[in-house]
N, CA, C and O atoms as a DFTB+ gen file, in Angstrom:
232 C
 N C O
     1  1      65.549     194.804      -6.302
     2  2      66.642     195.407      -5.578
     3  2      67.436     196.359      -6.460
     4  3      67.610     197.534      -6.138
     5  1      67.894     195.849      -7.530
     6  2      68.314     196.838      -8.684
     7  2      67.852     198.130      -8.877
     8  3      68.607     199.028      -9.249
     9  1      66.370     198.340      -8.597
    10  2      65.676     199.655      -8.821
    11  2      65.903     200.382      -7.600
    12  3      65.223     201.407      -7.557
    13  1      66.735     200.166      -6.451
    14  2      66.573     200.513      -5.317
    15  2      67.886     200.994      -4.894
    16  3      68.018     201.738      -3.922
    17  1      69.231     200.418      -5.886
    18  2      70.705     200.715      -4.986
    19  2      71.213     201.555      -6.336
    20  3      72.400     201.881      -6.337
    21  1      70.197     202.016      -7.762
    22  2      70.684     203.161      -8.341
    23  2      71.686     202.577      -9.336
    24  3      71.339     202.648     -10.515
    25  1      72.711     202.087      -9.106
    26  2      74.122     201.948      -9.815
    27  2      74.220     200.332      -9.782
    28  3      73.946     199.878      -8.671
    29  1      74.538     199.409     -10.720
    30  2      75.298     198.265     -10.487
    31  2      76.454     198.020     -11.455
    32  3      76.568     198.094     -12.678
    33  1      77.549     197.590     -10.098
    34  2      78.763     197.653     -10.780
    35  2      79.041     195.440     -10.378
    36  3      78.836     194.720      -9.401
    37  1      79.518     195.247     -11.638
    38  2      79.912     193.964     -11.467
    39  2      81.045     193.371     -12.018
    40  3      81.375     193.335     -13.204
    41  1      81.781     192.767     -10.740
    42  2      83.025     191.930     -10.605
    43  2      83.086     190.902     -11.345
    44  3      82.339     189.964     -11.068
    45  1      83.953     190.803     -12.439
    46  2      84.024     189.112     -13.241
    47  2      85.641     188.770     -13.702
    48  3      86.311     189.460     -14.471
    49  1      86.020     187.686     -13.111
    50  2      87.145     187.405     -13.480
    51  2      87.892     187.299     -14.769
    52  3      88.167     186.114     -14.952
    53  1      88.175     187.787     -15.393
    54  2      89.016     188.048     -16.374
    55  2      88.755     186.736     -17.592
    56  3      89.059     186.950     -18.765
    57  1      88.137     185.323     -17.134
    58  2      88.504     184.405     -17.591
    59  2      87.056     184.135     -17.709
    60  3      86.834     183.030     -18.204
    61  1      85.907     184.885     -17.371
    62  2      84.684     184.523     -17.450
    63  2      83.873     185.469     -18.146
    64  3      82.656     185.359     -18.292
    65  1      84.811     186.702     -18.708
    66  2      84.287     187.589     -19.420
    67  2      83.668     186.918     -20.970
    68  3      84.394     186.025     -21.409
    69  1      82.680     187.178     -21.656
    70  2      81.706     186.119     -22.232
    71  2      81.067     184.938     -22.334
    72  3      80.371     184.452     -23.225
    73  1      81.505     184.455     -21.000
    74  2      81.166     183.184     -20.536
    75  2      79.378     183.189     -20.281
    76  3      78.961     184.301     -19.955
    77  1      78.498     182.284     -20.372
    78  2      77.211     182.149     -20.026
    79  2      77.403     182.076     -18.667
    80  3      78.251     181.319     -18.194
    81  1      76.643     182.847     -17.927
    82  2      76.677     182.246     -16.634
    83  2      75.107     181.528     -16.148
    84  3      73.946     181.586     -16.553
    85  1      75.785     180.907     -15.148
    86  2      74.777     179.701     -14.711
    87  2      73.519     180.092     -14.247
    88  3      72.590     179.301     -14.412
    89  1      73.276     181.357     -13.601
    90  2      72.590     182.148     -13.218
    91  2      72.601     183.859     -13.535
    92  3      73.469     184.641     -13.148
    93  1      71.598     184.135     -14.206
    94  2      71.674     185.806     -14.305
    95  2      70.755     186.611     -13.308
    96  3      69.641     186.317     -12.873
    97  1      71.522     187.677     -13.081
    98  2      70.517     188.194     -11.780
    99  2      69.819     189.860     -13.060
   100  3      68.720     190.409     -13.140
   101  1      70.678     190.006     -13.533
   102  2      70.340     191.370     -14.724
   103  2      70.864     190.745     -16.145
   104  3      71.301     189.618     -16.377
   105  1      70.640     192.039     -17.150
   106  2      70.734     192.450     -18.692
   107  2      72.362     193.007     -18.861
   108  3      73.029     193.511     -17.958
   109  1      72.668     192.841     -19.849
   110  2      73.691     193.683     -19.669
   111  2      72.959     195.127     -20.031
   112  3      73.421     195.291     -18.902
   113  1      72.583     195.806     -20.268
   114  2      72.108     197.097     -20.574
   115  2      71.758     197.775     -19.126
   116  3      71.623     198.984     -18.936
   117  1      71.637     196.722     -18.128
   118  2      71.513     197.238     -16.615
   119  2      72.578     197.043     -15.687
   120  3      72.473     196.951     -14.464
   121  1      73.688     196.983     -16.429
   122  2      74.921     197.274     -15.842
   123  2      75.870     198.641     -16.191
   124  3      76.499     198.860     -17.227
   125  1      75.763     199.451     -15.023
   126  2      76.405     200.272     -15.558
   127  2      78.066     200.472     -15.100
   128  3      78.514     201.614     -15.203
   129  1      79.152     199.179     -14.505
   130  2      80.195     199.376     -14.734
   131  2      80.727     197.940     -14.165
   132  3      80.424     197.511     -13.052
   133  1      81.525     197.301     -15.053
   134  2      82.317     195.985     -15.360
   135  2      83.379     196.534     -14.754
   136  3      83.644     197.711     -14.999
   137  1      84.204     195.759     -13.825
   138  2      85.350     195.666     -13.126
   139  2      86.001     194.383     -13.667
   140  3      85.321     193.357     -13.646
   141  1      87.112     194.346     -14.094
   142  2      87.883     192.592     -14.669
   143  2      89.268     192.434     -15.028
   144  3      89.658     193.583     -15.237
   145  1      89.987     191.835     -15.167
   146  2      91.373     191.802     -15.158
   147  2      91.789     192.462     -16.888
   148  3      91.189     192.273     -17.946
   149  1      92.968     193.222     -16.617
   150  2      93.569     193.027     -18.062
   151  2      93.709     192.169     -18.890
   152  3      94.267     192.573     -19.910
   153  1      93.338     190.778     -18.880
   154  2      93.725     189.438     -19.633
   155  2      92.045     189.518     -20.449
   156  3      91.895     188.921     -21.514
   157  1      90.986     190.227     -19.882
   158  2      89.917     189.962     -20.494
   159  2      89.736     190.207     -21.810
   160  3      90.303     191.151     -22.361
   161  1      88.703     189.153     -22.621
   162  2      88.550     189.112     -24.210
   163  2      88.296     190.491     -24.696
   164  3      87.102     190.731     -24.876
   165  1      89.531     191.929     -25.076
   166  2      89.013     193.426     -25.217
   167  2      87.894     193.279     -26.316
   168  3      87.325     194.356     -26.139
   169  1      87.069     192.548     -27.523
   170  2      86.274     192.482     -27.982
   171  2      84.692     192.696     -27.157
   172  3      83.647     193.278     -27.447
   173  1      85.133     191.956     -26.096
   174  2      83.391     191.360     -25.407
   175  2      83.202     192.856     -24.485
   176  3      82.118     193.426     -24.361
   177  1      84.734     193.421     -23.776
   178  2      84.388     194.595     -23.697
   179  2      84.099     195.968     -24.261
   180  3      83.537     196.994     -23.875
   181  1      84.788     195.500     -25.449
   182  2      84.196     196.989     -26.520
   183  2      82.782     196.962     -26.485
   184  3      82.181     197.932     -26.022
   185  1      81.890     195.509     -27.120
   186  2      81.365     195.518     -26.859
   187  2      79.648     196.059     -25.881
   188  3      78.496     196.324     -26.225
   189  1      80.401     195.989     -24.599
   190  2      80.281     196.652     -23.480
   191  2      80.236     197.850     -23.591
   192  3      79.124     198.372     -23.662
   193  1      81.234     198.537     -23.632
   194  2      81.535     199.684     -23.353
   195  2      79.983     200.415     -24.977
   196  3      78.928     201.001     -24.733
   197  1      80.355     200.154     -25.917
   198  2      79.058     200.364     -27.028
   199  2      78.376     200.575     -26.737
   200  3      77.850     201.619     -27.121
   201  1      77.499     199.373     -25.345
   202  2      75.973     199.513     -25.037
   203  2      76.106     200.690     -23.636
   204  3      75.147     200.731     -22.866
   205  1      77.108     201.450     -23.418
   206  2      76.970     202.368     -22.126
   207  2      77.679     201.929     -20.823
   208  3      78.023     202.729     -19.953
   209  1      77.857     200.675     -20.766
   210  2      78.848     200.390     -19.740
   211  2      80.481     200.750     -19.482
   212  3      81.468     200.642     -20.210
   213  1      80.309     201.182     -18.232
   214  2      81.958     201.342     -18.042
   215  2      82.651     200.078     -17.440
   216  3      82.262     199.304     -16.566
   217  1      83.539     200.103     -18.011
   218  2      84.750     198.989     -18.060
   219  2      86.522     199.502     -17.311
   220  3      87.422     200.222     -17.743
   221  1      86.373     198.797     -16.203
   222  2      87.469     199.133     -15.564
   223  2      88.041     197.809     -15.684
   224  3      87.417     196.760     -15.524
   225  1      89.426     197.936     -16.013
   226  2      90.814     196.834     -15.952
   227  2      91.342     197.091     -14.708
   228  3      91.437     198.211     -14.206
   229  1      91.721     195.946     -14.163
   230  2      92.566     196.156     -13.026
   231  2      93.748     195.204     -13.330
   232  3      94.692     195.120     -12.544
């Protein structure tokens, strides 16, 4: 499905930013934009942002 909708942008609560999650559906390298609260760890998003992802605070 990924190869098919072009863009994936993904929602994570502020409090789960480096967290393992229980299930992965992608890489991070196949995300191309993180949406997450201002409270998130700014390390895990520099991070992020390094490998090409955009990082929006809300």
């Amino acid at each position: 499905m990924l190869n098919v909708v072009g863009k994936l942008a993904v929602l994570v609560d502020s409090s789960k930013v480096g967290e393992r999650a229980g299930m992965l559906f992608s890489q991070a390298g196949q995300i191309d934009v993180v949406i997450t609260g201002k409270q998130a760890d700014a390390a895990i998003l520099k991070q992020l942002e390094d490998q090409g992802v955009s990082v929006i605070r809300v």
